[in-house]
DRENMARLO-223581 format. One record per residue: chain; residue number from 1; z negated, x negated, y negated of N, C-alpha, C, O, CB in turn. Coordinates in nm, 3 decimals, m for minus. Glycine has a CB too. Layout:
<mise unit="A" pos="NUM" n_pz="Z" n_px="X" n_py="Y" ca_pz="Z" ca_px="X" ca_py="Y" c_pz="Z" c_px="X" c_py="Y" o_pz="Z" o_px="X" o_py="Y" cb_pz="Z" cb_px="X" cb_py="Y"/>
...
REM end
This chain:
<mise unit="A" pos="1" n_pz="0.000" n_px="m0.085" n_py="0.117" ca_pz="0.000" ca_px="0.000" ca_py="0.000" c_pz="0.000" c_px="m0.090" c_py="m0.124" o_pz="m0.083" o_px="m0.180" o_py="m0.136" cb_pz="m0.123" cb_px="0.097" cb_py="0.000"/>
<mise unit="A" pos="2" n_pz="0.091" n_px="m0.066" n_py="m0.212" ca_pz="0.113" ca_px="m0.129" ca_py="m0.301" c_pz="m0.008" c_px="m0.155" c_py="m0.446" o_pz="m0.024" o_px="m0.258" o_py="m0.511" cb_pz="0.232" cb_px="m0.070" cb_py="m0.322"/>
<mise unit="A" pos="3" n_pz="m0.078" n_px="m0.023" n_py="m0.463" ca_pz="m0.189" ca_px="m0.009" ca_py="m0.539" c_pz="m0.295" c_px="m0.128" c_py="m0.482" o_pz="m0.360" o_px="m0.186" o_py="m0.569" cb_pz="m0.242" cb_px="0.148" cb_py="m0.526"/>
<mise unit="A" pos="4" n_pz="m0.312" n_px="m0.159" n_py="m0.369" ca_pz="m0.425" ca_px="m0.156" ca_py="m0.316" c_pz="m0.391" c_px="m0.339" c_py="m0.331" o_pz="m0.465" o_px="m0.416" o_py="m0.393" cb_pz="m0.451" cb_px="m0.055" cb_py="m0.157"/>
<mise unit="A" pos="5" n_pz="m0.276" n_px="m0.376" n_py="m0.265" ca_pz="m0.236" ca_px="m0.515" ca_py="m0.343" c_pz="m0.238" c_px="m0.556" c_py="m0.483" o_pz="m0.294" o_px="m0.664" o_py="m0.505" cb_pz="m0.117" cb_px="m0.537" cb_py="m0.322"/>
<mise unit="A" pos="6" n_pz="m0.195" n_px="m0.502" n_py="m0.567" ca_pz="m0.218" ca_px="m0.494" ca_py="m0.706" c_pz="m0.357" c_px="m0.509" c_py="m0.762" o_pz="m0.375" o_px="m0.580" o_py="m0.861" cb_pz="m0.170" cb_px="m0.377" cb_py="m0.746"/>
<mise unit="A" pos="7" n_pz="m0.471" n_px="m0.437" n_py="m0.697" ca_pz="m0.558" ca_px="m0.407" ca_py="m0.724" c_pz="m0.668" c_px="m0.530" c_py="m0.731" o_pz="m0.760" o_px="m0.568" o_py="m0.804" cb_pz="m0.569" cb_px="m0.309" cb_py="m0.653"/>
<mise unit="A" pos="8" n_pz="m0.588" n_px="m0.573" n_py="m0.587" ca_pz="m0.667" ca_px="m0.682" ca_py="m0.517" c_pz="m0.648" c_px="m0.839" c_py="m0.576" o_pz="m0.729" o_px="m0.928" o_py="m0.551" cb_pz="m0.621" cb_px="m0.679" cb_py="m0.361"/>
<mise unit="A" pos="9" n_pz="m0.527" n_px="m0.857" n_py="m0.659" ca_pz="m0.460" ca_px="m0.943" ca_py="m0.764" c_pz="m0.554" c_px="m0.924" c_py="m0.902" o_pz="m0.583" o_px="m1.005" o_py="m0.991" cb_pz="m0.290" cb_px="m0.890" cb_py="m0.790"/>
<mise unit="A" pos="10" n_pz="m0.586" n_px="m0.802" n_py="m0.885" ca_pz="m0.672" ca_px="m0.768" ca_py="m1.034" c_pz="m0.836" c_px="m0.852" c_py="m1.017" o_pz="m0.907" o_px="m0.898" o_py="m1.106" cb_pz="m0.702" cb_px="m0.552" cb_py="m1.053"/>
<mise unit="A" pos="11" n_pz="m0.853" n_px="m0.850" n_py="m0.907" ca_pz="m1.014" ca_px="m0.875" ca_py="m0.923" c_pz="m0.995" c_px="m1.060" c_py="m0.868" o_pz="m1.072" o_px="m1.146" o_py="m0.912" cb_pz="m1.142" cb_px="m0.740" cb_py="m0.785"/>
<mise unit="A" pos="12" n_pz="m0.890" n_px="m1.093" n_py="m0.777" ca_pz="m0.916" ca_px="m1.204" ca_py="m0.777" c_pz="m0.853" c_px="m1.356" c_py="m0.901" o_pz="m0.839" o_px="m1.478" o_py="m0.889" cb_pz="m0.886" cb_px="m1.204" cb_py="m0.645"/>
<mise unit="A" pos="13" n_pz="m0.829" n_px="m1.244" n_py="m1.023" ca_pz="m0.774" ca_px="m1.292" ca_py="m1.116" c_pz="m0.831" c_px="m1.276" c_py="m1.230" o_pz="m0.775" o_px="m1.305" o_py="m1.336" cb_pz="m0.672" cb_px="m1.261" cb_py="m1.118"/>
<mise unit="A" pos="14" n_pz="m0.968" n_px="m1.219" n_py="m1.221" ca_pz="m1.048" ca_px="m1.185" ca_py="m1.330" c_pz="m1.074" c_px="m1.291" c_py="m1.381" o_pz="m1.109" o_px="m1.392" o_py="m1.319" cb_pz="m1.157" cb_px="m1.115" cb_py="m1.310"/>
<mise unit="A" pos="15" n_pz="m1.056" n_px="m1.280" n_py="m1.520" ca_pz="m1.119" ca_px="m1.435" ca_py="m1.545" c_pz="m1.279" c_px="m1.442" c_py="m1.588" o_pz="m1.346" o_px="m1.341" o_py="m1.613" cb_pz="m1.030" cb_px="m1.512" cb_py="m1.678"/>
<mise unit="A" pos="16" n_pz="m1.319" n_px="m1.549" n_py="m1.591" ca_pz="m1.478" ca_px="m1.558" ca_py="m1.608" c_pz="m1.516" c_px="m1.505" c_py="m1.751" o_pz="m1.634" o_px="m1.491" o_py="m1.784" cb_pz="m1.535" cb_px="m1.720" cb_py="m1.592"/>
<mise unit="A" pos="17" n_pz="m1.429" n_px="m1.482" n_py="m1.820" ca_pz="m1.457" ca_px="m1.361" ca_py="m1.942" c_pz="m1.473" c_px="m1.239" c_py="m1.937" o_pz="m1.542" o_px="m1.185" o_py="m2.023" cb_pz="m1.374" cb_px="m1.346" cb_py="m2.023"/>
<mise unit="A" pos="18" n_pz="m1.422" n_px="m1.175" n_py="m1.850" ca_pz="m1.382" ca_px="m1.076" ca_py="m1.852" c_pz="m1.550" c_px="m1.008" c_py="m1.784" o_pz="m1.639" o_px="m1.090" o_py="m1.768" cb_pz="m1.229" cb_px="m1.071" cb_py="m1.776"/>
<mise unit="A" pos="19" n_pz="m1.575" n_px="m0.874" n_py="m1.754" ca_pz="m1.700" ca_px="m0.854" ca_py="m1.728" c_pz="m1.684" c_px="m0.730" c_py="m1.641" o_pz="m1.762" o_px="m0.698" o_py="m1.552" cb_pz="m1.789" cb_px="m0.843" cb_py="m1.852"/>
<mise unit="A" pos="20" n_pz="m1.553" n_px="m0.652" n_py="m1.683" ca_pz="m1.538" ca_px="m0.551" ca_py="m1.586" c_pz="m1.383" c_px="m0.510" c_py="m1.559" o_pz="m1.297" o_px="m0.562" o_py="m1.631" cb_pz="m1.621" cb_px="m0.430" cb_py="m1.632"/>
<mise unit="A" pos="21" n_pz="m1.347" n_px="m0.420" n_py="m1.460" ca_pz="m1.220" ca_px="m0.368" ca_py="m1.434" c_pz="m1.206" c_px="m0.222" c_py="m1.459" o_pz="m1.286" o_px="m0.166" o_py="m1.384" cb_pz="m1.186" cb_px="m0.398" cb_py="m1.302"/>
<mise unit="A" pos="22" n_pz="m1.140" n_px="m0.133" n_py="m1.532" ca_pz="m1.165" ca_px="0.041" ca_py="m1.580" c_pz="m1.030" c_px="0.075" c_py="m1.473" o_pz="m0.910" o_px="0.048" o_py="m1.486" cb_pz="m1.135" cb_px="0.100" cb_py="m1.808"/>
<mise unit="A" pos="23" n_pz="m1.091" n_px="0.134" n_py="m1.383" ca_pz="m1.053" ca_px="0.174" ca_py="m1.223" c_pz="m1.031" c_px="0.320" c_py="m1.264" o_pz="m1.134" o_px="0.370" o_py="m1.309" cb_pz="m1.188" cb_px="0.147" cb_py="m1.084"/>
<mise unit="A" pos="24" n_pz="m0.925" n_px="0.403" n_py="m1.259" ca_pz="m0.857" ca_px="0.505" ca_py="m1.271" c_pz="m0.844" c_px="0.621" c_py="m1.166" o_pz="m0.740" o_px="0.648" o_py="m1.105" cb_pz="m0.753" cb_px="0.457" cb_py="m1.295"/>
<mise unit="A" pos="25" n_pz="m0.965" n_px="0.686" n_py="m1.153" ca_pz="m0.862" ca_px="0.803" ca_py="m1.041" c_pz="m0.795" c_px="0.931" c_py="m1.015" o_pz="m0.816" o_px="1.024" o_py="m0.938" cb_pz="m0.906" cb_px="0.829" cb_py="m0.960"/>
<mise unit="A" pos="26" n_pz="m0.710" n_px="0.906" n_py="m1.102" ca_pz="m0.606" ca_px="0.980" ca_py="m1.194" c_pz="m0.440" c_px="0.934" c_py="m1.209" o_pz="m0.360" o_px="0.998" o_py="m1.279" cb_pz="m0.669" cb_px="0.967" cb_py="m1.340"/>
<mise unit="A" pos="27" n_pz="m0.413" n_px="0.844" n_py="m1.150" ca_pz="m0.319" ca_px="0.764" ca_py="m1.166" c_pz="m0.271" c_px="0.688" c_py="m1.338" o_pz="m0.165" o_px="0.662" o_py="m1.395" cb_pz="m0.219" cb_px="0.850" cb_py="m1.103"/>
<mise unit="A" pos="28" n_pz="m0.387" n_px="0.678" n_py="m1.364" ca_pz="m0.378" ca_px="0.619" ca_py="m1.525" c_pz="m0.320" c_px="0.640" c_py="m1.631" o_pz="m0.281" o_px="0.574" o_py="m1.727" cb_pz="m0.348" cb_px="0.525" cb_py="m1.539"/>
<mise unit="A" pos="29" n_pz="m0.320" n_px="0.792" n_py="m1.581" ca_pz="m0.276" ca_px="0.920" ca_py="m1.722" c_pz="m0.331" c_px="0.980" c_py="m1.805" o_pz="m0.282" o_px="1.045" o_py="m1.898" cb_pz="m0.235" cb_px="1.026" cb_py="m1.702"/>
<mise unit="A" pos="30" n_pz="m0.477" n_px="0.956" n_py="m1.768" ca_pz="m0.553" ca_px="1.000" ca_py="m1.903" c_pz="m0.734" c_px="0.940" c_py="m1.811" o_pz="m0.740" o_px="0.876" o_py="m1.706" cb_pz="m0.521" cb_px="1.240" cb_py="m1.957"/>
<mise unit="A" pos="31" n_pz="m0.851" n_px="0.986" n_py="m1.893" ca_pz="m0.956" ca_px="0.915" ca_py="m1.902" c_pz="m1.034" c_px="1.033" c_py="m1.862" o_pz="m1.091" o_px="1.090" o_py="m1.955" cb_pz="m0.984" cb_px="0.840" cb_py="m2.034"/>
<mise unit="A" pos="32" n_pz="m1.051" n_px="1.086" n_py="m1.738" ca_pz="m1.082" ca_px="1.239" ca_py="m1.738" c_pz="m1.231" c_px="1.233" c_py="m1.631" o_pz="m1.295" o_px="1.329" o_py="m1.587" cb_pz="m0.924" cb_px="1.348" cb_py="m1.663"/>
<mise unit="A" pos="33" n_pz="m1.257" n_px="1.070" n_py="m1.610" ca_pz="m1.393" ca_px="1.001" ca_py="m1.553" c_pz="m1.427" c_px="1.080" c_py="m1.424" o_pz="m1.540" o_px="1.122" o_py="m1.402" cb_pz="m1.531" cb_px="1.008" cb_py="m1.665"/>
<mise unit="A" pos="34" n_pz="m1.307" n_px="1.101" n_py="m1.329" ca_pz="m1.355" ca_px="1.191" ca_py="m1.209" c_pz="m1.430" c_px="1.106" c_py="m1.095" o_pz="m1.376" o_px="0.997" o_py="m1.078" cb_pz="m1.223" cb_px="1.266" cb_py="m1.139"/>
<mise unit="A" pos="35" n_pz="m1.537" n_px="1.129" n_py="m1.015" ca_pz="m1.576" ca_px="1.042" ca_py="m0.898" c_pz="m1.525" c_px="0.990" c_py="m0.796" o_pz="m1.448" o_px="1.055" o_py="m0.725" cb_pz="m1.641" cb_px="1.078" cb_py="m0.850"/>
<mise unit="A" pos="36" n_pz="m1.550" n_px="0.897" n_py="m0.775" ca_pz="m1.511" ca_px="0.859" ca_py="m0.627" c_pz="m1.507" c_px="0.957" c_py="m0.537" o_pz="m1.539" o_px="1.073" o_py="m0.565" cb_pz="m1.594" cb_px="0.766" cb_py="m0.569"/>
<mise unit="A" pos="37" n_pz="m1.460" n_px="0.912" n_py="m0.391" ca_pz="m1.501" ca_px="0.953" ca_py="m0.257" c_pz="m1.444" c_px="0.886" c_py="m0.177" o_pz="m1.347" o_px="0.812" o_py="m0.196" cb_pz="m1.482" cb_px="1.077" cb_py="m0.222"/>
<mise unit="A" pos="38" n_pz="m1.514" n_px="0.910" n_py="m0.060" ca_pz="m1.465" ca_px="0.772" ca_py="0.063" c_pz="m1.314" c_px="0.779" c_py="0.075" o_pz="m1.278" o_px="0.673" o_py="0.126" cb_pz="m1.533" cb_px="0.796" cb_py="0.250"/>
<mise unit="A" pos="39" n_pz="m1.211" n_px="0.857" n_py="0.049" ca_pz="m1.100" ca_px="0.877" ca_py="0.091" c_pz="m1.004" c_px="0.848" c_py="m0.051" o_pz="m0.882" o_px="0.869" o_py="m0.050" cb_pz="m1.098" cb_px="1.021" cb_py="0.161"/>
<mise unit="A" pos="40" n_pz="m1.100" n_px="0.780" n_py="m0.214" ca_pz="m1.005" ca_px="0.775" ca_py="m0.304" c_pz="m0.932" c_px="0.618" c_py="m0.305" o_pz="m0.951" o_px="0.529" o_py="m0.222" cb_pz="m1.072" cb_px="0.820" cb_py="m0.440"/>
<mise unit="A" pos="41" n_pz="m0.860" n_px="0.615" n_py="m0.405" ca_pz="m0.794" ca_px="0.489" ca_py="m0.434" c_pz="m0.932" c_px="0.378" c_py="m0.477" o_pz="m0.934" o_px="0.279" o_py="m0.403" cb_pz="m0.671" cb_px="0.518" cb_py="m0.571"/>
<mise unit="A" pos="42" n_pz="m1.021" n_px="0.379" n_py="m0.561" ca_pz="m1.098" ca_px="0.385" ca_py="m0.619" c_pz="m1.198" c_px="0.305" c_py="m0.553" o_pz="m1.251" o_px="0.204" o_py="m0.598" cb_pz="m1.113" cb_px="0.495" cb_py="m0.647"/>
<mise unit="A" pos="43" n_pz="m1.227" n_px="0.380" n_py="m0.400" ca_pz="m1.339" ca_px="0.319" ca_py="m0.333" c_pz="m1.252" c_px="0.210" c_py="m0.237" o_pz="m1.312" o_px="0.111" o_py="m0.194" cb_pz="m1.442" cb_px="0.440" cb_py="m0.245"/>
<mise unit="A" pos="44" n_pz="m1.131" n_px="0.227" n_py="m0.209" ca_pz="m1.075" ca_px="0.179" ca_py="m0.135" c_pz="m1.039" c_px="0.011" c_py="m0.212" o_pz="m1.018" o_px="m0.086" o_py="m0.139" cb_pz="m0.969" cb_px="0.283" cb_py="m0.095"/>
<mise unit="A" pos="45" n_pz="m1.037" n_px="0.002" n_py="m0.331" ca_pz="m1.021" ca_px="m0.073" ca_py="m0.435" c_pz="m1.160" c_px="m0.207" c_py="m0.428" o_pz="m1.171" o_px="m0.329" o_py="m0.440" cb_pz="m1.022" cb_px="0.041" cb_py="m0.570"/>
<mise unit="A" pos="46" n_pz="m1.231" n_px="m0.104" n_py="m0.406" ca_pz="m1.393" ca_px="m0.156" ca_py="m0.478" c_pz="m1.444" c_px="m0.224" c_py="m0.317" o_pz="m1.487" o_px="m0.339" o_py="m0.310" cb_pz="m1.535" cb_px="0.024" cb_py="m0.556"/>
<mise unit="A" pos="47" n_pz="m1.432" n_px="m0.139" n_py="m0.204" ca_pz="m1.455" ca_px="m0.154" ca_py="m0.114" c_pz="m1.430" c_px="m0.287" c_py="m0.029" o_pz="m1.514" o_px="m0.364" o_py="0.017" cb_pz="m1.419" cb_px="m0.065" cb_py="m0.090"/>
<mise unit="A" pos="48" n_pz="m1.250" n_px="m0.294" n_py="m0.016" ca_pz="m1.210" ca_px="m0.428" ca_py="m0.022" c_pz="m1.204" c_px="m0.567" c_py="m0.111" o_pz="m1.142" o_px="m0.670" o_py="m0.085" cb_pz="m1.126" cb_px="m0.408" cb_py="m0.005"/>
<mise unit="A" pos="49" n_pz="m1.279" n_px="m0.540" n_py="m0.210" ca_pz="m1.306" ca_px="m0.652" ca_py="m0.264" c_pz="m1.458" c_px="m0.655" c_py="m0.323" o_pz="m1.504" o_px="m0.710" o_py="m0.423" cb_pz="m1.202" cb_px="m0.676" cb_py="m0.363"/>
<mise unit="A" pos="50" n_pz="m1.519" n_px="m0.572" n_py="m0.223" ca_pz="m1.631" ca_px="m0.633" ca_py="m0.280" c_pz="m1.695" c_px="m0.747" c_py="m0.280" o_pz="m1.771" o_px="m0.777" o_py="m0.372" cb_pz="m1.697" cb_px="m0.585" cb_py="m0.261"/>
<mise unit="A" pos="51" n_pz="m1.678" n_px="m0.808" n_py="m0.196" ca_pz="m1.730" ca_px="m0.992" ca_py="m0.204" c_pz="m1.655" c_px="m1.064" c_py="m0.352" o_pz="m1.709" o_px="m1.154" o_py="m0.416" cb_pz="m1.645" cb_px="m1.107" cb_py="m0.027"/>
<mise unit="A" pos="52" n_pz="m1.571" n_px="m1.025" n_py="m0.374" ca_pz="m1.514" ca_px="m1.119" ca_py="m0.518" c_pz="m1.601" c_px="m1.021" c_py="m0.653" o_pz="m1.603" o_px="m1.065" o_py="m0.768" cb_pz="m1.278" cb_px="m1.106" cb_py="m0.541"/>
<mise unit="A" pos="53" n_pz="m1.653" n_px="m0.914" n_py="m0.622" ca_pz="m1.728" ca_px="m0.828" ca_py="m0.720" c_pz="m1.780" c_px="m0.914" c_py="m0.762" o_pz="m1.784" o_px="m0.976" o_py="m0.868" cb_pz="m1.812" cb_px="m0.722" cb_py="m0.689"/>
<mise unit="A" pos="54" n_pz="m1.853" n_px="m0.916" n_py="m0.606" ca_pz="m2.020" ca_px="m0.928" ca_py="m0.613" c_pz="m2.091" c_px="m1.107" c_py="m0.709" o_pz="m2.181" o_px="m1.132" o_py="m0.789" cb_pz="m2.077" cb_px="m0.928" cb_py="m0.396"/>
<mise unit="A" pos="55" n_pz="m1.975" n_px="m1.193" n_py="m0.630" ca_pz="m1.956" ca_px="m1.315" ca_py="m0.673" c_pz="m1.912" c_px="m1.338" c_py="m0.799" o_pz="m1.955" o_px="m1.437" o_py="m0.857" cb_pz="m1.884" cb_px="m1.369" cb_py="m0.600"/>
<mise unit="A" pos="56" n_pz="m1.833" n_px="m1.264" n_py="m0.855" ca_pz="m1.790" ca_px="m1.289" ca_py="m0.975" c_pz="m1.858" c_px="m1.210" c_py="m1.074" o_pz="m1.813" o_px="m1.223" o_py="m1.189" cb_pz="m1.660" cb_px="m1.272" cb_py="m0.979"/>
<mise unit="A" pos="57" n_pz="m1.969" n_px="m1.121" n_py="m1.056" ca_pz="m2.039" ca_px="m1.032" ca_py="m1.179" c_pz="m1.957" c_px="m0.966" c_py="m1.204" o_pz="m1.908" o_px="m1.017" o_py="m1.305" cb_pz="m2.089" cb_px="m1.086" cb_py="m1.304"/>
<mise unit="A" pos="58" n_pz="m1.879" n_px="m0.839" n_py="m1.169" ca_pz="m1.807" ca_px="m0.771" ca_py="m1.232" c_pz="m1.874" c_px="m0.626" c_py="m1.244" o_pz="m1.900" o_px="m0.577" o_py="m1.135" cb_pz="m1.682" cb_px="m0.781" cb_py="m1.173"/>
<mise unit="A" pos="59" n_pz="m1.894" n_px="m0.575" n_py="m1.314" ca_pz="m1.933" ca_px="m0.457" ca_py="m1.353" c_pz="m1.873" c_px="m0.340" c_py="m1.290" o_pz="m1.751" o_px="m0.334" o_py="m1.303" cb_pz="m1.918" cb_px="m0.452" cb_py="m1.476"/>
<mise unit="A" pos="60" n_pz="m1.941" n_px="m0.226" n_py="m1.211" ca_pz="m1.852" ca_px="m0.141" ca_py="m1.203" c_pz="m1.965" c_px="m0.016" c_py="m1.253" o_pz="m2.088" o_px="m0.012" o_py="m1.253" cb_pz="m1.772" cb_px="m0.139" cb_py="m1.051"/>
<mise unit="A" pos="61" n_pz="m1.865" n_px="0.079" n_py="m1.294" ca_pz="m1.948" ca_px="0.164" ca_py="m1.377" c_pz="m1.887" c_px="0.336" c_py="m1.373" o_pz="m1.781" o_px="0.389" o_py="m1.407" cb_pz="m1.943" cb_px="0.091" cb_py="m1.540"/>
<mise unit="A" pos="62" n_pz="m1.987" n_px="0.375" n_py="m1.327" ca_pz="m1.946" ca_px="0.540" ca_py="m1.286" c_pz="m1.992" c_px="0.592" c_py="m1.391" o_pz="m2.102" o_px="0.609" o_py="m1.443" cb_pz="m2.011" cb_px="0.620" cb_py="m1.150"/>
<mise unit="A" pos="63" n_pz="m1.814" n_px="0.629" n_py="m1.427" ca_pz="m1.800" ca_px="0.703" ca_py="m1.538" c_pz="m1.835" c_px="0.883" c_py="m1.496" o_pz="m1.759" o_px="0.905" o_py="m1.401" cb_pz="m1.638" cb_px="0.667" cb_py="m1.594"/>
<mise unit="A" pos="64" n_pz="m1.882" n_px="0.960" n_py="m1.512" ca_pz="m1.930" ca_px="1.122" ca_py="m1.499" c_pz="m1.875" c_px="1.231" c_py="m1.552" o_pz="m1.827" o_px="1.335" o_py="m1.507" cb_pz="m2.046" cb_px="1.145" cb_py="m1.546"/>
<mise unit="A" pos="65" n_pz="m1.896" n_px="1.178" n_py="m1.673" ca_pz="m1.848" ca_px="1.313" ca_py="m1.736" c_pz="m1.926" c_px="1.411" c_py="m1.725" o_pz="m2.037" o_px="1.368" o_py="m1.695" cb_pz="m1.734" cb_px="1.361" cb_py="m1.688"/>
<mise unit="A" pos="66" n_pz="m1.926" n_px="1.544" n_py="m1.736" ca_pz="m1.987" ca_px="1.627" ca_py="m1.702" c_pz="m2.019" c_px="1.696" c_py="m1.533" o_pz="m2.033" o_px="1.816" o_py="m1.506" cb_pz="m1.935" cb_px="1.691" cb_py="m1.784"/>
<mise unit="A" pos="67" n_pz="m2.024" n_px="1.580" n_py="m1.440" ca_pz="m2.011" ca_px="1.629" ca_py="m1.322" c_pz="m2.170" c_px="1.671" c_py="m1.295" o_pz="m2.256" o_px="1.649" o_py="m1.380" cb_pz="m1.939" cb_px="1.524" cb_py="m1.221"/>
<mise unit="A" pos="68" n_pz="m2.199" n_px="1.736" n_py="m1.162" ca_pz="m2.332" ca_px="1.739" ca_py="m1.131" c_pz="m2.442" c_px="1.672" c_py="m1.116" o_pz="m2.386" o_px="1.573" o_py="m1.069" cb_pz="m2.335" cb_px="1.770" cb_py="m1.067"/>
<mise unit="A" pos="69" n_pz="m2.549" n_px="1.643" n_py="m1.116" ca_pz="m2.634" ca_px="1.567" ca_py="m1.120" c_pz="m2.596" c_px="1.524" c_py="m0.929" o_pz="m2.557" o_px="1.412" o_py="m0.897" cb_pz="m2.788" cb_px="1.641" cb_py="m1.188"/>
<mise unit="A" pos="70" n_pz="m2.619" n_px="1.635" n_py="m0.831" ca_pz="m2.607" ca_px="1.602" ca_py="m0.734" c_pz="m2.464" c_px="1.523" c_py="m0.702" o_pz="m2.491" o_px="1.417" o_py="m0.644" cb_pz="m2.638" cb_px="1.705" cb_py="m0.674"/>
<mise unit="A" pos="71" n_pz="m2.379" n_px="1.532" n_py="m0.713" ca_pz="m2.233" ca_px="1.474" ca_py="m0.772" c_pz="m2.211" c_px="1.343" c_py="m0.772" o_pz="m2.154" o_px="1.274" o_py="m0.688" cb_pz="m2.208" cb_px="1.505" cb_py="m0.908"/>
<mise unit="A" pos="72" n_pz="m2.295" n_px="1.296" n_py="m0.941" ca_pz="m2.312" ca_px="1.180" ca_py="m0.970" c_pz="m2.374" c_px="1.102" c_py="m0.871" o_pz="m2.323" o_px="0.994" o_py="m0.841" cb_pz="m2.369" cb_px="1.178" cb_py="m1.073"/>
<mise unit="A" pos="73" n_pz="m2.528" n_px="1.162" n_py="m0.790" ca_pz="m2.572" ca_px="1.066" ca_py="m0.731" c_pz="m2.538" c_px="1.053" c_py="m0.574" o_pz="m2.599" o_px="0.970" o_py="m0.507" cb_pz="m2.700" cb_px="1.072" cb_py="m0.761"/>
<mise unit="A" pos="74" n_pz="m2.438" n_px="1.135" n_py="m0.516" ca_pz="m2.359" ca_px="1.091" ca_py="m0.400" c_pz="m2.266" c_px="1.004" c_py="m0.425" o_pz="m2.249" o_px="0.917" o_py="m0.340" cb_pz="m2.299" cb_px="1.188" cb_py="m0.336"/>
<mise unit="A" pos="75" n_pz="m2.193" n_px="1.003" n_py="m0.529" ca_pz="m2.130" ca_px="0.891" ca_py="m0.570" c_pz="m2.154" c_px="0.757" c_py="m0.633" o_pz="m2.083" o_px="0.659" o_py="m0.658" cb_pz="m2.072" cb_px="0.929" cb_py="m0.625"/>
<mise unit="A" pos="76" n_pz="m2.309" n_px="0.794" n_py="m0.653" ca_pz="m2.368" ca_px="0.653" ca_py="m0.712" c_pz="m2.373" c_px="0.580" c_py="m0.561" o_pz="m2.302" o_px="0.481" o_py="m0.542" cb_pz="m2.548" cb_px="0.667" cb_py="m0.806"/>
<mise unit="A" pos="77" n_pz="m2.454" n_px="0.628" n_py="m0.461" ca_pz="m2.481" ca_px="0.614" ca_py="m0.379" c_pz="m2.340" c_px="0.554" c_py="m0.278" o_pz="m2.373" o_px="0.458" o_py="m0.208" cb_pz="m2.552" cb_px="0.721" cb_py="m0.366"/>
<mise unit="A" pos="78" n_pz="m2.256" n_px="0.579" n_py="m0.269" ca_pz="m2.160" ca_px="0.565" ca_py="m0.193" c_pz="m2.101" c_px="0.476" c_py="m0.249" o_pz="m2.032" o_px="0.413" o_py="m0.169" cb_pz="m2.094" cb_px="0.663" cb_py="m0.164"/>
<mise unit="A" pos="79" n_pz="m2.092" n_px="0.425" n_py="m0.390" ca_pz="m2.085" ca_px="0.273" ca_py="m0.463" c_pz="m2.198" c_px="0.165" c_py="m0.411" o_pz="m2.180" o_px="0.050" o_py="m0.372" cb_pz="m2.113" cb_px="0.291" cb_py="m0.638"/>
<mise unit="A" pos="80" n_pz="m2.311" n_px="0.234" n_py="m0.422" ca_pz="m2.427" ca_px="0.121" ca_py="m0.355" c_pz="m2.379" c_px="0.078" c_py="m0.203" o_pz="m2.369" o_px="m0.039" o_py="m0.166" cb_pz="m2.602" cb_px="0.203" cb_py="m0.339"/>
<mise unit="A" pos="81" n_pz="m2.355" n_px="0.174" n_py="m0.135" ca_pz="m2.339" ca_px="0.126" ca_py="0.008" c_pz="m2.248" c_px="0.020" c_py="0.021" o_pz="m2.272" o_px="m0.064" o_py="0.108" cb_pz="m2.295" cb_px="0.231" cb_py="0.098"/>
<mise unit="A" pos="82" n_pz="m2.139" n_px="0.007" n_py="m0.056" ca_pz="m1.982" ca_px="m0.077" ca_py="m0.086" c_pz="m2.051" c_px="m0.164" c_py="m0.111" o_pz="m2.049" o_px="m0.250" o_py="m0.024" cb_pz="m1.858" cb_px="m0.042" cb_py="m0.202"/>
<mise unit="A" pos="83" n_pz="m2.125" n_px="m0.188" n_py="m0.209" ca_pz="m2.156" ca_px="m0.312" ca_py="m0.269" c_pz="m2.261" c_px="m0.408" c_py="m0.216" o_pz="m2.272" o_px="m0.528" o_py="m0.242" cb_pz="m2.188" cb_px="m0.284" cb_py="m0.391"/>
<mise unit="A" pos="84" n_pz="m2.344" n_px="m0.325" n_py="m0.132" ca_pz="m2.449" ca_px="m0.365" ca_py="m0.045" c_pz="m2.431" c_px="m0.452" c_py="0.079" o_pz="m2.465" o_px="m0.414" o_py="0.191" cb_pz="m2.503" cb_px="m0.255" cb_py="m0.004"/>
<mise unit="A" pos="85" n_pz="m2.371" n_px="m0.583" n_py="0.052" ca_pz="m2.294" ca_px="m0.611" ca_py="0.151" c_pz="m2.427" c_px="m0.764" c_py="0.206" o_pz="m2.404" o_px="m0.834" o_py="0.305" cb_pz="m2.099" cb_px="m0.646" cb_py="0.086"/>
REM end
């Protein structure tokens, strides 16, 4: 999958300035901060590279919006597990 290569170019090319990556799951048409889930582009993104995250300090940051409290924190949660390596 071509996203998922791209993606993977993105984080192992971060440079030591940089502090975070603004991960889209929307196809990068507008800023509409929807959640993850095990089956998005998103986690699949974060998932496979989490060792270069984790090593390199990169910020990842769940954007909400107005979603549910319960919402937010299945998806906080399902970021922790990724990253919990």
């Amino acid at each position: 999958m071509e996203h998922l290569r791209n993606g993977k170019k993105l984080f192992l090319s971060t440079s030591s300035v940089r502090t975070g990556n603004h991960l889209s799951e929307n196809e990068g048409l507008c800023d509409d901060h929807n959640l993850i889930h095990s089956d998005s582009l998103q986690y699949k993104l974060i998932k496979e590279n989490a060792e270069s995250i984790l090593q390199r300090g990169i910020n990842v940051t769940l954007e909400a919006g107005d979603q549910s409290f319960e919402d937010i924190r299945e998806c906080y949660f399902l970021i922790e597990e990724i990253l919990s390596l």
